[in-house]
N, C-alpha and C positions, 0 to 999 in steps of 0.2 A: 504493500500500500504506500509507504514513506518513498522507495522508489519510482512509482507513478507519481506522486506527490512532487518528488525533485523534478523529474523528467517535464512535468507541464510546466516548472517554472523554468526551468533549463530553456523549453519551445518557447515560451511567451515572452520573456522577462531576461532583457540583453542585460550581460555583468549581475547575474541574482543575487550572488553570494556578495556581494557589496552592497548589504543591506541598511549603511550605516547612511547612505546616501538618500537625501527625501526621494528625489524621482523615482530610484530601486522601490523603496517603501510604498511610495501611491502605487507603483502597478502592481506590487502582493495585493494591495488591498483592492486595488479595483479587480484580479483574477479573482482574490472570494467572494469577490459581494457580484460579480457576475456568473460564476459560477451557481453561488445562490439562488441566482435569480432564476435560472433555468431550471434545476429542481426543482422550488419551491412552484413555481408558475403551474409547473407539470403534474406536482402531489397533489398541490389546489382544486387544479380543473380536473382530475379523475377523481378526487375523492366526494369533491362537491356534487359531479354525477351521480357518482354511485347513491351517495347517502340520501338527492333526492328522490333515487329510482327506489330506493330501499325502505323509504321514509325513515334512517335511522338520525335520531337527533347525534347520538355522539360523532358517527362520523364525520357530520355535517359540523361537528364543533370542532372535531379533526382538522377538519378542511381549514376551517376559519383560523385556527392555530398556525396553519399552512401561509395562509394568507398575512399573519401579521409578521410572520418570517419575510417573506416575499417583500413586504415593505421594510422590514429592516436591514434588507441589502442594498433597496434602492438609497434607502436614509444612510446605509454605510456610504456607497458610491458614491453620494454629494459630500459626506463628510470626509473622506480619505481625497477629492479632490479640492477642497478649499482647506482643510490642513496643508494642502502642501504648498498654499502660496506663500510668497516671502514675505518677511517683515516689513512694514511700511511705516509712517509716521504716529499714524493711531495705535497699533499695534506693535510694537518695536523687540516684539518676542516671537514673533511669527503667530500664525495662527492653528498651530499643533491640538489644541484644545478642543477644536470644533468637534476633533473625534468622540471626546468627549460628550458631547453636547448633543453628537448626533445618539450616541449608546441612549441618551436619557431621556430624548424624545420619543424614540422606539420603545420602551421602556413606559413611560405613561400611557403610551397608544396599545402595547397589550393588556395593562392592569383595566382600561377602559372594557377593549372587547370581552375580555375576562369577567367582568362584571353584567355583561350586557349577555352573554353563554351563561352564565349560572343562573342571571333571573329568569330565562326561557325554559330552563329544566325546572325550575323549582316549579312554574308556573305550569309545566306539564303535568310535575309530579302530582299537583294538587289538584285538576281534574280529572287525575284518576285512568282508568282502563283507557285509553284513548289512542296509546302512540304506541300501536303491534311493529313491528318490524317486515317489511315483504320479503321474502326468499329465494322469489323466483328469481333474481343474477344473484342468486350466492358462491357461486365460482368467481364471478369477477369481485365480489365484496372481500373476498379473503384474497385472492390474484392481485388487487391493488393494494391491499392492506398488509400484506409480506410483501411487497416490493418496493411499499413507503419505506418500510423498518429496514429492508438494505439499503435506498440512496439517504435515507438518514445518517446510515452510518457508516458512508463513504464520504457525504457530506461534513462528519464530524471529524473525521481523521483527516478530512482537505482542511478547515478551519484549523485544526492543532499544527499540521505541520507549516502553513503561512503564519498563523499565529507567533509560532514559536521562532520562525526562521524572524520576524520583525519585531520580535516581542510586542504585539499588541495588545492591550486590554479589550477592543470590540471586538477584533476575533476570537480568544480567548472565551467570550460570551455569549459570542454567538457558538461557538462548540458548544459548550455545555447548555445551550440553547436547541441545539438538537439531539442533544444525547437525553435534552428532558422529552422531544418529539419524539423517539423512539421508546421511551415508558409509555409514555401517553398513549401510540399507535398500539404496541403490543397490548395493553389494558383490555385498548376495545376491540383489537382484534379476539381478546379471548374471551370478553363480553359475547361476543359476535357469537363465538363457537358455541358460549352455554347458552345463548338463547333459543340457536337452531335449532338443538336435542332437545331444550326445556322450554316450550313455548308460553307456557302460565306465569313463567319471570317475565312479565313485561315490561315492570320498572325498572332492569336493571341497565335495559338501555340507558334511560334516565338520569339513572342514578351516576356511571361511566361518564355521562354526558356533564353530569353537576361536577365529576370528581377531577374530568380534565379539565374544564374551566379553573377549578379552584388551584388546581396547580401550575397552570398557565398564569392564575393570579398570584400566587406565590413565586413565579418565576421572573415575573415585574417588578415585583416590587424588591427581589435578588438583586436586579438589575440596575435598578435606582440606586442602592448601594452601592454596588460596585463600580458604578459611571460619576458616582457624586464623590467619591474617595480621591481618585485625583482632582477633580477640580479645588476639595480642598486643602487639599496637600497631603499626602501618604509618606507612610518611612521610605526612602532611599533602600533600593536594593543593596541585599545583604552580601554580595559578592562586589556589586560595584564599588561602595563602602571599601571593604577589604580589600580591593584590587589597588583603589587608589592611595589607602593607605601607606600599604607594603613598597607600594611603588616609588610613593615618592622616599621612605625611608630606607629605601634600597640605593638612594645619591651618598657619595661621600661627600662629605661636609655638612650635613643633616644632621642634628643634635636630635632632634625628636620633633614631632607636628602636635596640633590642640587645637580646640574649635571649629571643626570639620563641619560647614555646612553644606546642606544639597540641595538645592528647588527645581523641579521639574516645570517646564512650560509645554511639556508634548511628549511624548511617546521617544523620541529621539531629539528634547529641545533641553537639556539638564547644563545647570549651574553650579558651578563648585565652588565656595571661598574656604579658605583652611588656612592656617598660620605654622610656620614653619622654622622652629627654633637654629639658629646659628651659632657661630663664635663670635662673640662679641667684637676679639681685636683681629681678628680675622681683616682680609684686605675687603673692605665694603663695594669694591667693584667687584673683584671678583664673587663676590655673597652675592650682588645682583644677578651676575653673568648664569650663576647657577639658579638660580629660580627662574628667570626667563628659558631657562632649558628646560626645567622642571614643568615648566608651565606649557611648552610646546609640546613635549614629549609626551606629554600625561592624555593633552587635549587630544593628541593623534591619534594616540591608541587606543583614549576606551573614549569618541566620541563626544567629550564633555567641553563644555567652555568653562575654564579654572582660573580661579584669582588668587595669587599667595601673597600675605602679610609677611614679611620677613621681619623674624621676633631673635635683636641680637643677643644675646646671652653671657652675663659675666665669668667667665668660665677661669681668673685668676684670683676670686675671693674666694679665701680660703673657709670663711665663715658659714657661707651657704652650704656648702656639702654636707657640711655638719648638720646643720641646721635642715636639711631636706632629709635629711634621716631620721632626724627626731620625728618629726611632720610627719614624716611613713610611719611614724610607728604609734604615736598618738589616734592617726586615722584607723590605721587595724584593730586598736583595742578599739574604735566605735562601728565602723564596718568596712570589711576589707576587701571591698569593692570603689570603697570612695580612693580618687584619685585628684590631683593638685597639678597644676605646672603656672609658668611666670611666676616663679621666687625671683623677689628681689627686695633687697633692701634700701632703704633712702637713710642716710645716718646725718641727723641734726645735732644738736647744740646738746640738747640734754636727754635724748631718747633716739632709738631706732625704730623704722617703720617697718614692721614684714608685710609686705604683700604676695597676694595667691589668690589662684581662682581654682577653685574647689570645682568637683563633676561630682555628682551622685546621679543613679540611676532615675528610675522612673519608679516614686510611689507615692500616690495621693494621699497618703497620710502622712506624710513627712513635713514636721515643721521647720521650715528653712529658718525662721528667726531663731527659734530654740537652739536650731545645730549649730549655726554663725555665733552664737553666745557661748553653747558649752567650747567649740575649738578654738575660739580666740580666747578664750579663759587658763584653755590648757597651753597655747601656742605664750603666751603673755606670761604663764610660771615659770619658763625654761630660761627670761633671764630678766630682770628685773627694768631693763632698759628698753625691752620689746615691747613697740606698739601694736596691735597685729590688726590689718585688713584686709578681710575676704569677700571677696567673690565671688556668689554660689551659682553656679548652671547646672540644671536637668538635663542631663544625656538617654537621648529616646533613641538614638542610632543603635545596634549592632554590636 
């Protein structure tokens, strides 16, 4: 399947594997969302047949499930074409987002039809004996209904492998948007079966019919979630994190990095700022020369636009080593997870100043005034002339 998968985009899609390129990127996405479109168009119009030759309401909610697929490829295909225009004046980050925008449009338009499928069956339900099922094309009722559940799930391994090759979030959604289509078909395909042999279940059309809207309903409102996540800001991949970490602490002349920010503006539109400790008496061109490396080298490789702070570091005070060890060991006895970097001292007339900025992880019940008071308490007994000011940041990265 992954083979067929390469091979169509190998035939459509010149330079594929340079998927870091927007133009590469638009044409994955418009082969899924036209790809889409052809299945879905095809599941729709035989199932809608069938279900009205049949009078089955589920498969006819089938169908309609069919259909707001159908429009979420079209809704991809405008969205994967105006993400890729460039940035302009109003928009000075490009328009990567839209993809976004487009997942959550598609996304209210099922939780609607959703809603609009369930009140039909309920409304069945409640007048009772009314909605038998016809038999006579029960060969093609089941012939369409196992041939939905295989281009579903051809359909779902096309979405994963363009998915995965551009790392998208709407194709990602729409896979698992059809892997919910082929629960939903198989249901009432096997609705389908117990009714034939059991023709006095006649609500259980019905009932198939209430049970795929509602999960069609729950698969909207899946989706809202997952389309509103980036728009408002998500963690930073835990590999890209790591990747660029290592990376840049893989330069010589790199004392250590801190304050690693990420912001995504698209799918492949990501911002880096990070601070990147030095030798202080080091030659300050040369400490340029190597961050302007760091910062091309970084952007080339893993796609990112990267901004580094160069943070010089006193590295002949003999005072601080000490002093930074104490600090390590003060923070273990409260939790040895928390970590500090920018030590530095300011030494005045009649006291010394420690400054630090403090990480701790991620917990809502942590009181940041309380921790800032008991470590500058403890940081302040280690020697009677220490002023101590800290700096507390929540580390939600990786």
């Amino acid at each position: 399947m992954f083979v067929m998968i390469t091979f169509l985009r190998k035939l459509f899609i010149k330079d594929y594997k340079n998927t870091l390129d927007p133009k590469v990127r638009e044409k994955h996405g418009v082969l899924a969302a036209l790809g889409g479109i052809v299945v879905n168009l095809l599941l729709f119009t035989f199932k809608l047949l069938i279900g009205l030759l049949t009078f089955s309401m589920s498969i006819i909610s089938d169908a309609i499930n069919n259909l707001t697929d159908l429009f979420s490829c079209f809704v991809s295909l405008f969205g994967f074409k105006i993400a890729n225009k460039p940035a302009d004046k109003k928009h000075p980050y490009g328009h990567q987002r839209v993809e976004y925008i487009a997942g959550m449009i598609v996304s209210f338009v099922i939780i609607v039809i959703a809603l609009v499928l369930g009140y039909s069956s309920i409304s069945l339900l409640i007048e009772g004996d009314a909605n038998r099922i016809d038999f006579s094309n029960v060969t093609w009722m089941f012939v369409i209904l196992g041939g939905s559940i295989l281009f579903k799930l051809f359909l779902a391994f096309f979405y994963h492998g363009l998915g995965k090759a551009i790392n998208s979030v709407a194709l990602k959604a729409n896979k698992q948007d059809s892997i919910n289509d082929i629960i939903c078909t198989t249901a009432v395909l096997i609705a389908s079966i117990i009714q034939f042999y059991i023709p006095s279940i006649w609500w259980l059309d019905l009932a198939m019919s209430l049970g795929v809207s509602v999960f069609i309903l729950y698969s909207g409102i899946k989706m809202v979630i997952e389309t509103a996540s980036p728009l408002i800001g998500l963690t930073p991949d835990e590999d890209l994190v790591k990747n660029v970490l290592e990376g840049i602490k893989s330069y010589r002349g790199v004392l250590g990095v801190h304050d690693l920010a990420i912001h995504s503006y698209g799918p492949n539109k990501t911002f880096v700022t990070i601070h990147v400790e030095v030798d202080g008496y080091s030659n300050m061109f040369e400490a340029h020369d190597l961050v302007d490396k760091i910062e091309e080298e970084i952007a080339s490789k893993y796609g990112v636009e990267i901004t580094i702070h160069m943070d010089p570091i006193d590295t002949k005070n003999k005072e601080l080593p000490i002093l930074k060890q104490q600090i390590t060991s003060i923070l273990n006895e409260i939790d040895s997870s928390y970590t500090f970097h920018d030590l530095r001292l300011i030494v005045n007339k009649d006291h010394t100043t420690v400054l630090f900025d403090l990480v701790v992880g991620e917990d809502k019940h942590l009181n940041l005034k309380t921790l800032n008071r008991k470590i500058t308490k403890r940081v302040n007994g280690l020697d009677k002339k220490y002023r101590c000011s800290i700096r507390i940041d929540q580390n939600y990265l990786s």
